[in-house]
N, C-alpha and C positions, 0 to 999 in steps of 0.2 A: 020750232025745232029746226027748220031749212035756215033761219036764219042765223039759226048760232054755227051752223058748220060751215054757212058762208064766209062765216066770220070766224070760227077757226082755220076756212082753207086759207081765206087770204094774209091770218096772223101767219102759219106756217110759211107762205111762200116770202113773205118780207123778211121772215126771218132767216130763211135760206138765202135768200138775196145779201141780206148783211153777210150772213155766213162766208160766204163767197169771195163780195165785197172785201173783207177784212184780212181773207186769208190768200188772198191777191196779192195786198198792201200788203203784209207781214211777209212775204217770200220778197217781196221786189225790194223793198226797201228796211226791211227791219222792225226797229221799235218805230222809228222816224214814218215809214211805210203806214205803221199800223194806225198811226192816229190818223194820218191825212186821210186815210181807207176810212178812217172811223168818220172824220166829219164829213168825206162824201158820201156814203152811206146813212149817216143821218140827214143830211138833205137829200136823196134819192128819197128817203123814207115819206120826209116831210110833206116833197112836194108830188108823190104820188098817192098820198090824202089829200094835200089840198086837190087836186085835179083830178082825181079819180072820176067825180062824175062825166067832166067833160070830155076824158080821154075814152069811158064806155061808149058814150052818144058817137063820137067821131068815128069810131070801129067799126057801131051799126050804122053808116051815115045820114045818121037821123037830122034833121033839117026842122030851126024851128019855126 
């Protein structure tokens, strides 16, 4: 059960992050705005799964 709400906080807060991200891009630049938002946001995304584990250990500065 802890683990599925881990895993709904952190779908929610990616998803605020795009949220954000997007609506950033759509005020500064437009349509044109909204996709470059879109594809930095989808690599924000990407590469905070890929490295999530490394970037918790470096927080705690766990040493291995």
């Amino acid at each position: 059960m802890r683990r599925l709400a881990n895993t709904l906080k952190t779908a929610a807060l990616l998803g605020l992050l795009t949220a954000i991200v997007l609506t950033l891009g759509y005020w500064i630049g437009g349509q044109a705005g909204l996709l470059a938002a879109l594809a930095l946001s989808l690599g924000l995304n990407v590469a905070t799964w890929l490295f999530s584990d490394r970037l918790a250990l470096r927080a705690m500065r766990a040493r291995p």
